[in-house]
N, C-alpha and C positions, 0 to 999 in steps of 0.2 A: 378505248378511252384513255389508257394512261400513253400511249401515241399522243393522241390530241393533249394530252395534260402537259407532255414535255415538248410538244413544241409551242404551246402558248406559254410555257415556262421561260422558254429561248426567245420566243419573238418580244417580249416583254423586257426581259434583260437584255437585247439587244436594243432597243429602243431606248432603254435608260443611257444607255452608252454612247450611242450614237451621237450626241450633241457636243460631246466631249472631247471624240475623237474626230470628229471630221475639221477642227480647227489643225490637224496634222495634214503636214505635206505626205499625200501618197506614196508610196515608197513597196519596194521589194524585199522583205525579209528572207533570208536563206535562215533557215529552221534542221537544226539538228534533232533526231525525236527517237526514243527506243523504239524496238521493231512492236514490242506488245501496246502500243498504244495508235496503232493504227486504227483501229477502228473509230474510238470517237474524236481523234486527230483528226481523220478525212471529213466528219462531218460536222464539227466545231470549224475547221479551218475557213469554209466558203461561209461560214456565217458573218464569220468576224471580220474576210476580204468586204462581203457586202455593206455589214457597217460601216464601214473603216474607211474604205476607197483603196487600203494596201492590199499587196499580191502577198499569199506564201508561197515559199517553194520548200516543201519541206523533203527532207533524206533521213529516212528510218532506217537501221541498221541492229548490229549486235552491242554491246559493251567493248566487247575489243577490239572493234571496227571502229566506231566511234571515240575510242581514246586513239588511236591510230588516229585518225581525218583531222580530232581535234588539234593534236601533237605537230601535225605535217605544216601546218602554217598557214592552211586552204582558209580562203576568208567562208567566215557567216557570222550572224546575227546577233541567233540565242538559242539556248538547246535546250531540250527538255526530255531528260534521258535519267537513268537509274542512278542513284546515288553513287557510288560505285563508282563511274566516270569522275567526280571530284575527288576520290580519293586517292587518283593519279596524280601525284605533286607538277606536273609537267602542263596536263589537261587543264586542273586546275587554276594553274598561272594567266590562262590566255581567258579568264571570266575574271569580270568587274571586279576587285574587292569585296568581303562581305556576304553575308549567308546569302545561301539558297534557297528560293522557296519551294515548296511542298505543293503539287500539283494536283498528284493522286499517288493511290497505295493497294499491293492486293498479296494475295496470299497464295498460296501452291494446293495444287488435289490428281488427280488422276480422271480422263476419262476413257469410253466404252465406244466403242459402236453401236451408233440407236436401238435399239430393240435388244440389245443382248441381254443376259444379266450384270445385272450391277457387282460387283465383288466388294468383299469386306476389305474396305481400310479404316478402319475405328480404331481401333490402336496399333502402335508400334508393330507390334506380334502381328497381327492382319496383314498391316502395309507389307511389311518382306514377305510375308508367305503369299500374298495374290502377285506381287514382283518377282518372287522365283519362278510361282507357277507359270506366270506369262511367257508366251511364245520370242513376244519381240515388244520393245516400247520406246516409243518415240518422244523427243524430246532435242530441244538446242544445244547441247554443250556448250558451244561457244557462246556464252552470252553470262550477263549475270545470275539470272535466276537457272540459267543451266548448270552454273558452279554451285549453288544451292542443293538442287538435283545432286551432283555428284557426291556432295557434302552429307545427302541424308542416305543414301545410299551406303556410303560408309560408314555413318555414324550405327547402322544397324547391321553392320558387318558384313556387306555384299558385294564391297565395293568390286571386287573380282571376278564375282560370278555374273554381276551383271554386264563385264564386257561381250559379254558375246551375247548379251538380250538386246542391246541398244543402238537402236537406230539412228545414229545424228540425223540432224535436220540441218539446213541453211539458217532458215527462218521461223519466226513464231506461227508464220501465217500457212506453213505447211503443216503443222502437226495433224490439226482435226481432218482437213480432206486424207492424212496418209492413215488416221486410223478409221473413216467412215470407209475408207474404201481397201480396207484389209490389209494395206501393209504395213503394219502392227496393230498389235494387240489392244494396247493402251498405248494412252498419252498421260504426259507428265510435267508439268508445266505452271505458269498463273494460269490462274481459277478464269480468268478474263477469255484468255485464251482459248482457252475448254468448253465456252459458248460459243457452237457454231454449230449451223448446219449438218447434220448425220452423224452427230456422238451425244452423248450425253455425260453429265458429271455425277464419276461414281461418289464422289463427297470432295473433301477437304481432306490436306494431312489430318493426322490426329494432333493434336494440343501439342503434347510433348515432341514435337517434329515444325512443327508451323511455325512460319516467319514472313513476314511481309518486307513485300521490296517496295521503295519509295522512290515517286519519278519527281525529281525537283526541278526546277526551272531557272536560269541564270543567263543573262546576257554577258556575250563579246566583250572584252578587254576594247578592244580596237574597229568594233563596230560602230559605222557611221550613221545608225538610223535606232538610235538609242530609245529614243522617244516612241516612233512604232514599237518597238519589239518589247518597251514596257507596255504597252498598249494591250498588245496581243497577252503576256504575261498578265495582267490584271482581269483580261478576258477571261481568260482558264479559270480566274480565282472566282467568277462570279456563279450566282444561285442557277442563271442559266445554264451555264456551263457547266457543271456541277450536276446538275441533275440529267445530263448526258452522257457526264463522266461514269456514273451509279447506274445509271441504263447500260452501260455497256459491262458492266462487272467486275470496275474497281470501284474504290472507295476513294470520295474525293479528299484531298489535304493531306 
């Protein structure tokens, strides 16, 4: 039922839209997008091509991949990546003037492999003692919410002992398969993330560790399809999309 509830949520909002946006010349967006927000990117994107009549072509990556791409001078659109990317004074230059908007938001936790037990991370004292005891745990480094990770790690005085428990990953989208299938322990990452197939979520940081990372949205300094790509950004802001965005285990805005 709540399937059928979020796509007559979507088909309803897209139909609002639709009248609005087809007075727009079809066009190609090149869409910059964090790597954690692939999942209800892939399936928001072919909705809003089908209203719309525009193509995406979106490139999901890291934080410091994506200030890199951004920096290099490679054309695209509009991005919709972790705040963090604006706080590069360089990245930032090449988006329109004027704030960001607020896409979606989520928080960090630790998961397991299906069936095992869950471990205690309910407070501070928990999270490092199921972290030391863990064999190996996996997680992004390179990425925003992986400098977080590193951040809490240290802030609970581990930072050293956990070099030889941590697995970098490339991607967000390897963690859960590397821990459904044993290599590592745990995963450590957004909560978003940690919904997938063969793990489950041991919880949430605890309060006093917990921080949300915010994916904001901002069009190209220099992009020639301004009108699409606010189009698509307006799309993400609506109740459809929105209740896609909460299916998938961020929190929209």
């Amino acid at each position: 039922m709540k399937r059928l509830s979020l796509a007559a949520a979507s088909m309803l909002g897209l139909a609002l839209m639709t009248s609005a946006m087809t007075d727009l010349r079809a066009a190609e967006l090149k869409v910059l997008a964090g790597g954690s927000t692939t999942g209800w990117m892939n399936e928001l994107a072919p909705q809003f091509e089908h209203a719309s009549g525009h193509k995406l072509v979106i490139h999901f990556d890291s934080t410091p991949n994506l200030i890199r791409q951004i920096t290099s001078g490679a054309p695209f659109d509009l991005a919709v990546v972790p705040v963090d990317v604006f706080k590069d004074a360089a990245a930032k230059a090449r988006f329109v003037a004027g704030p960001t908007i607020d896409i979606a938001r989520v928080g960090y936790g630790v998961a397991v492999r299906s069936g095992t037990p869950k471990p205690d991370i309910g407070t501070s004292e928990a999270l490092k003692k199921t972290l030391l005891d863990a064999s190996s745990v996996a997680f992004v480094p390179e990425s925003a919410a992986g400098a977080h990770v590193l951040k809490t790690f240290d802030r609970l005085g581990m930072g050293e002992a956990m070099k030889a428990k941590t697995k970098p990953l490339g991607s967000p989208a390897q963690i859960a398969p590397g821990v459904a299938n044993g290599e590592a322990e745990l995963g450590v990452f957004l909560v978003n993330v940690l919904i997938a197939p063969g793990v489950e979520l041991a919880g949430p940081f605890p309060a006093e560790l917990q921080q949300e990372l915010v994916f904001a949205a901002a069009i190209a300094a220099d992009s020639k399809e301004t009108e699409a790509a606010r189009a698509f950004i307006d799309f993400l802001t609506t109740s459809a999309a929105k209740a896609v965005i909460g299916a998938k285990g961020m929190n929209p805005g």
